[in-house]
MMTF fields as JSON, N, C-alpha, C and O atoms, coordinates in Angstrom:
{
  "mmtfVersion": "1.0.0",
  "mmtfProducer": "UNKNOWN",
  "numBonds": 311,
  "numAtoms": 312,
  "numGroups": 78,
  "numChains": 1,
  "numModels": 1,
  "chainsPerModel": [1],
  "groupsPerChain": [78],
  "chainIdList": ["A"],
  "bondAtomList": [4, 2, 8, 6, 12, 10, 16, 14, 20, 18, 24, 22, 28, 26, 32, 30, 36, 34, 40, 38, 44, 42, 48, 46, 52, 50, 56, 54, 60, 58, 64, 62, 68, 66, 72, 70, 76, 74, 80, 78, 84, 82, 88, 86, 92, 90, 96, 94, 100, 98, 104, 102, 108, 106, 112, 110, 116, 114, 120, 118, 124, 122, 128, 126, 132, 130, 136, 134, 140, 138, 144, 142, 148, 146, 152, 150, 156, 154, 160, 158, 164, 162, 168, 166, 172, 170, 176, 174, 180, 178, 184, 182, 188, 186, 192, 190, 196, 194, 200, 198, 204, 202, 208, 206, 212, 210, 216, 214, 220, 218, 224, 222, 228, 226, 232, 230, 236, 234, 240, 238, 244, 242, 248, 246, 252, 250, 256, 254, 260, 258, 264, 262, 268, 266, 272, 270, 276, 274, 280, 278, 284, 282, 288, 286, 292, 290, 296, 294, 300, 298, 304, 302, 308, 306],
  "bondOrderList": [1, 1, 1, 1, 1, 1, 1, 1, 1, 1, 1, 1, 1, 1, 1, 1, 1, 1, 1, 1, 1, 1, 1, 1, 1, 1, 1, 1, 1, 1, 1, 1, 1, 1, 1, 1, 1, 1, 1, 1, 1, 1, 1, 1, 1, 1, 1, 1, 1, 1, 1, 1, 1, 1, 1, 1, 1, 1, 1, 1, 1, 1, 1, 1, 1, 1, 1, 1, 1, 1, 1, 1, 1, 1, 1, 1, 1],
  "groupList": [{"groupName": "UNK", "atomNameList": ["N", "CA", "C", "O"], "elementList": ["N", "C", "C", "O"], "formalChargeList": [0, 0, 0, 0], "bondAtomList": [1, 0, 2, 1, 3, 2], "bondOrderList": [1, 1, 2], "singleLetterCode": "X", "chemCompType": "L-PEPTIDE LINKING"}],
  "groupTypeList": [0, 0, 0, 0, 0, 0, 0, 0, 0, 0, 0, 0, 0, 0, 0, 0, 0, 0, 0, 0, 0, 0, 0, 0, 0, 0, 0, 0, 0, 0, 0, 0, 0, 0, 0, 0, 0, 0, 0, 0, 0, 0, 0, 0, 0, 0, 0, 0, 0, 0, 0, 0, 0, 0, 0, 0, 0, 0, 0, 0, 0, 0, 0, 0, 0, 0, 0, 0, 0, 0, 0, 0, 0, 0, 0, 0, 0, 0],
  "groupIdList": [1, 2, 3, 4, 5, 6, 7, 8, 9, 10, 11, 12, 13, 14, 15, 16, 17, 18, 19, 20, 21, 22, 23, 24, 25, 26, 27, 28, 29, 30, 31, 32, 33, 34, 35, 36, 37, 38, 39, 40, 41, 42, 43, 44, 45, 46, 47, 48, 49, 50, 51, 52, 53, 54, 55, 56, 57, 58, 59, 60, 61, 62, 63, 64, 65, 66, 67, 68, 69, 70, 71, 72, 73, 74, 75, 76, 77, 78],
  "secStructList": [7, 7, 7, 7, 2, 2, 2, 2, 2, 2, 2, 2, 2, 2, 2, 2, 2, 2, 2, 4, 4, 4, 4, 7, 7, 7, 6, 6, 6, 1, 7, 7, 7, 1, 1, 1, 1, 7, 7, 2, 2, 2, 2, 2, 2, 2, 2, 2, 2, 2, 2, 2, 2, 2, 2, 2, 2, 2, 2, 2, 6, 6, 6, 6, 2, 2, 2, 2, 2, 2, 2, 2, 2, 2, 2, 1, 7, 7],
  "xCoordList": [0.844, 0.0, 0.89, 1.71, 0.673, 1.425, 0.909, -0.284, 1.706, 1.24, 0.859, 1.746, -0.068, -0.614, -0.522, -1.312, -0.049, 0.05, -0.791, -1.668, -0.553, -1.779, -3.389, -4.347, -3.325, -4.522, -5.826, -7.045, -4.335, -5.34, -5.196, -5.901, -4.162, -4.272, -5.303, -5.649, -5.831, -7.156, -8.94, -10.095, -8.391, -9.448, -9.585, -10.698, -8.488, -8.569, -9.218, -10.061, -9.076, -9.668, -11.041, -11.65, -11.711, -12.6, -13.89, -14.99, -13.25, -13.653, -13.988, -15.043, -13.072, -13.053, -14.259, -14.874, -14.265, -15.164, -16.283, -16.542, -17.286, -18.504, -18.131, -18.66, -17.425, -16.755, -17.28, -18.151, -16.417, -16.569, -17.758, -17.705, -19.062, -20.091, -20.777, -21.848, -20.41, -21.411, -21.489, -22.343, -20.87, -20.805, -21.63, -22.098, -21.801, -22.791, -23.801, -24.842, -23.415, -24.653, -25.533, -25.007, -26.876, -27.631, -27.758, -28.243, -27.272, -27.767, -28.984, -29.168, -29.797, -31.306, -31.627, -32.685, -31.024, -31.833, -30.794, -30.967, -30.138, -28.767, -29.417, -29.873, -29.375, -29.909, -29.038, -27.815, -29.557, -28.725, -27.573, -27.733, -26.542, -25.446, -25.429, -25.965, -24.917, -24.357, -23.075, -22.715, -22.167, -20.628, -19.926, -20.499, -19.018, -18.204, -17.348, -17.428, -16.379, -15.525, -15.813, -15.191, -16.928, -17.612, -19.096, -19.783, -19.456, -20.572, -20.945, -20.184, -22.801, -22.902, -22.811, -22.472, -23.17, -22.724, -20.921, -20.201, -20.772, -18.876, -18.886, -18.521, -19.489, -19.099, -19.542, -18.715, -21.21, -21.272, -20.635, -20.468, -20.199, -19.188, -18.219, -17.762, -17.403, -16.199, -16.314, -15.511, -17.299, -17.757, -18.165, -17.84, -18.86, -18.685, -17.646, -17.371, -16.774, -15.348, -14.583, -13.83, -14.629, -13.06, -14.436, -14.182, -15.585, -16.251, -16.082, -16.289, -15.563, -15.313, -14.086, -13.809, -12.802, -11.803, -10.79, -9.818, -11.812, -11.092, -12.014, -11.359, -13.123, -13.468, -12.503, -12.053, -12.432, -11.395, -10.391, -10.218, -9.225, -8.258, -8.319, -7.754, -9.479, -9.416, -9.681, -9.243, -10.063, -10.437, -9.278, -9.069, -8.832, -7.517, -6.097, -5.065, -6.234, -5.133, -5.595, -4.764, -6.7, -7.344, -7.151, -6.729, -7.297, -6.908, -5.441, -5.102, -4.318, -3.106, -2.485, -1.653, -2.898, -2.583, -2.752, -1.946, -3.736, -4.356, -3.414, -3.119, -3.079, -2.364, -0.762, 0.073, -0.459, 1.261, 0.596, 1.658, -0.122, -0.11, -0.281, -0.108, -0.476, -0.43, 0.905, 1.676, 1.276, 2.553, 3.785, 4.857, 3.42, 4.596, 4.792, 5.749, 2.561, 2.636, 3.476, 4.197, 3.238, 3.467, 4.867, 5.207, 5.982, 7.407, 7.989, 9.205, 7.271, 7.937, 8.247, 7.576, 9.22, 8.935, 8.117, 7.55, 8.036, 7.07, 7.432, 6.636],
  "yCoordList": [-1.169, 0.0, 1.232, 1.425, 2.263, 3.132, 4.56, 4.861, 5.234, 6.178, 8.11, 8.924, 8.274, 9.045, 10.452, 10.427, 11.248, 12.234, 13.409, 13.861, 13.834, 14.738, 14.265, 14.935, 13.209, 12.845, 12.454, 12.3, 12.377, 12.341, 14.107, 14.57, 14.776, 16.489, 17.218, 18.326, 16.555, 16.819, 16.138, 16.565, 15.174, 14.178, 15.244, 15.659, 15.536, 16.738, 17.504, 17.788, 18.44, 19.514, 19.422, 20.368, 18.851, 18.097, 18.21, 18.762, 17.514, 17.384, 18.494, 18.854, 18.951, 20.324, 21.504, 22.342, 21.11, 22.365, 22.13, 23.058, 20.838, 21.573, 21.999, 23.054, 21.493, 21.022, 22.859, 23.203, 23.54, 25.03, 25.502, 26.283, 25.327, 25.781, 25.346, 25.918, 24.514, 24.736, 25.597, 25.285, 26.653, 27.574, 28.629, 29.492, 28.58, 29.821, 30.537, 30.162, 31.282, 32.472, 33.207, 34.145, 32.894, 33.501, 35.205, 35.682, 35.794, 37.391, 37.862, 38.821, 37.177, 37.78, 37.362, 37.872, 36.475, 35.706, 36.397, 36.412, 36.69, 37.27, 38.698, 39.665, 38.635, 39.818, 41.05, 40.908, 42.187, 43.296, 43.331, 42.672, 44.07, 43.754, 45.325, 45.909, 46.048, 47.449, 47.618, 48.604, 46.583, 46.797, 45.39, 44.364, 45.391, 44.122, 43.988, 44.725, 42.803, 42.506, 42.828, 43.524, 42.05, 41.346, 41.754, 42.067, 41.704, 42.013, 40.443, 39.553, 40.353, 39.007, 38.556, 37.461, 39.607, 39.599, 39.368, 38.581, 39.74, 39.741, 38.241, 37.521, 37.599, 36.712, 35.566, 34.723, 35.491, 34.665, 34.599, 33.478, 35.703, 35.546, 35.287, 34.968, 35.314, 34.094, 32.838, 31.94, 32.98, 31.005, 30.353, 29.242, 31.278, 30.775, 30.72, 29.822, 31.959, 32.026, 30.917, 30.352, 30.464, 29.017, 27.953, 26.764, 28.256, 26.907, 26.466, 25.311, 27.79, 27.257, 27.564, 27.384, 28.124, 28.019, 26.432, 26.075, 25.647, 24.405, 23.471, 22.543, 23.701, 23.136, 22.769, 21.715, 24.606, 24.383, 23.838, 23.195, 23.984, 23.466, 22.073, 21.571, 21.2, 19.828, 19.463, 18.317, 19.724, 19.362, 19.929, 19.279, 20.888, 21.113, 20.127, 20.047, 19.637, 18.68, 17.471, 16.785, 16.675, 15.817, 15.696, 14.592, 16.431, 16.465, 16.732, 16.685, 17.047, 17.123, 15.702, 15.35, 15.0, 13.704, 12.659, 11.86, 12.884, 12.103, 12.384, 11.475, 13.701, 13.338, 13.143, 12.464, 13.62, 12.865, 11.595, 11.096, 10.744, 9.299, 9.206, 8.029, 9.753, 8.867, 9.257, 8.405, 10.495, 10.557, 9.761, 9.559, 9.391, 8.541, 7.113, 6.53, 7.036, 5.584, 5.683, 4.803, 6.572, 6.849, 6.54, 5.477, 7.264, 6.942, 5.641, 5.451, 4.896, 3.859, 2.851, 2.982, 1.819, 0.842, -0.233, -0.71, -0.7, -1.884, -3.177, -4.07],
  "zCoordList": [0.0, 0.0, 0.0, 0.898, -1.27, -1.061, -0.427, -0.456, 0.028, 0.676, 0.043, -0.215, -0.017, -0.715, 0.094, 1.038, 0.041, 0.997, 0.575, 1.311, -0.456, -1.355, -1.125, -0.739, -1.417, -1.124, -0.049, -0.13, 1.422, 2.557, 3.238, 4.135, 2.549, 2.484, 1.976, 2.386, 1.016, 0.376, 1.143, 1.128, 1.601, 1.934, 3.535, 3.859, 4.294, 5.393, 5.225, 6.076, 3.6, 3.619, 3.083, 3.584, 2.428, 2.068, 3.206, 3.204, 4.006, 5.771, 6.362, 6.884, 6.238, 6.973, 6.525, 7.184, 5.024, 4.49, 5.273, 6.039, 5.333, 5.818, 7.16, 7.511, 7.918, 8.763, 9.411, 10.21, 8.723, 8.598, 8.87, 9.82, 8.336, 8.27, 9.609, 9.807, 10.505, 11.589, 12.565, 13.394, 12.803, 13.33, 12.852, 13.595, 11.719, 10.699, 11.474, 12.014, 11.414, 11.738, 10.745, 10.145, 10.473, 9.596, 9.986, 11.012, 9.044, 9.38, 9.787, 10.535, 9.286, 8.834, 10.083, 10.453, 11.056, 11.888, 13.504, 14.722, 12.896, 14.103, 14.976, 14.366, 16.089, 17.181, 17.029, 17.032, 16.904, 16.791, 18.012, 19.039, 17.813, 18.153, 18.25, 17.308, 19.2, 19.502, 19.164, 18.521, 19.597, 19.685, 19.557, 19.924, 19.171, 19.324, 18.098, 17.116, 18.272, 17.477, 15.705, 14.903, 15.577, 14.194, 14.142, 15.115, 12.943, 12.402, 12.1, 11.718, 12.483, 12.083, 10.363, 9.915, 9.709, 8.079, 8.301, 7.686, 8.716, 8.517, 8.626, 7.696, 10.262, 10.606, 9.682, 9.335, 9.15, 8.096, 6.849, 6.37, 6.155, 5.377, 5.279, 4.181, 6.515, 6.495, 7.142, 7.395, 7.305, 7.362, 5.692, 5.274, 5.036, 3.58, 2.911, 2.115, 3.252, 2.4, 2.947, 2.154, 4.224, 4.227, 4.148, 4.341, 3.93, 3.416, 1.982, 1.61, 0.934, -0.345, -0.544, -1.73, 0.346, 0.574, 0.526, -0.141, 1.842, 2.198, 0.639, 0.167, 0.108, -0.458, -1.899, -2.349, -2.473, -3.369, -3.567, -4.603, -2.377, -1.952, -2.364, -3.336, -1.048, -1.426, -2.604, -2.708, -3.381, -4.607, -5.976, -7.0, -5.736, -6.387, -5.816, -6.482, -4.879, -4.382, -4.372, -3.777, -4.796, -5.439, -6.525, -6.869, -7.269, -8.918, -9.12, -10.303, -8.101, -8.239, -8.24, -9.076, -7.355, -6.465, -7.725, -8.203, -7.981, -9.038, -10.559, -11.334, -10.734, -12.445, -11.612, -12.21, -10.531, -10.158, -9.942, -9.569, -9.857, -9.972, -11.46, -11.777, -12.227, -13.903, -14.261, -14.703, -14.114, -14.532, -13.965, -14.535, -12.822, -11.735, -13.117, -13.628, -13.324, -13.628, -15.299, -15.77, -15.74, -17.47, -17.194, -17.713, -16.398, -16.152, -15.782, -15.793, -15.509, -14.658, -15.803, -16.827, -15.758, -16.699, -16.723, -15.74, -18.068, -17.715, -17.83, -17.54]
}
């Protein structure tokens, strides 16, 4: 069994994306706020942004993993 490192890097981030979203705060549904760090719009929008952040990622290092395995295989002899 060989060891795939791209691919359980991807299979992480993958994970992670929804992974991301349970914290979400709906705006429309969020209690006015006087003061503080974050805006609940702020805050739901960067729960979407590393939700299609980690998504992209995994899926661009999925499709990396995947053509360095044909090319590994195209090189090798037979």
């Amino acid at each position: 069994m060989k060891n795939n490192s791209l691919a359980m890097i991807a299979l992480i981030a993958l994970v992670a994306a929804p992974a991301s979203l349970i914290g979400y705060i709906d705006p429309a549904t969020c209690p006015v706020q006087n003061s503080g760090f974050t805006t609940c719009q702020q805050a739901a929008d960067q729960h979407i942004l590393l939700f299609w952040g980690f998504a992209a990622f995994g899926i661009l290092t999925f499709v990396g993993s995947f053509v360095a395995r044909k090319l590994a295989a195209q090189k090798r002899p037979r």
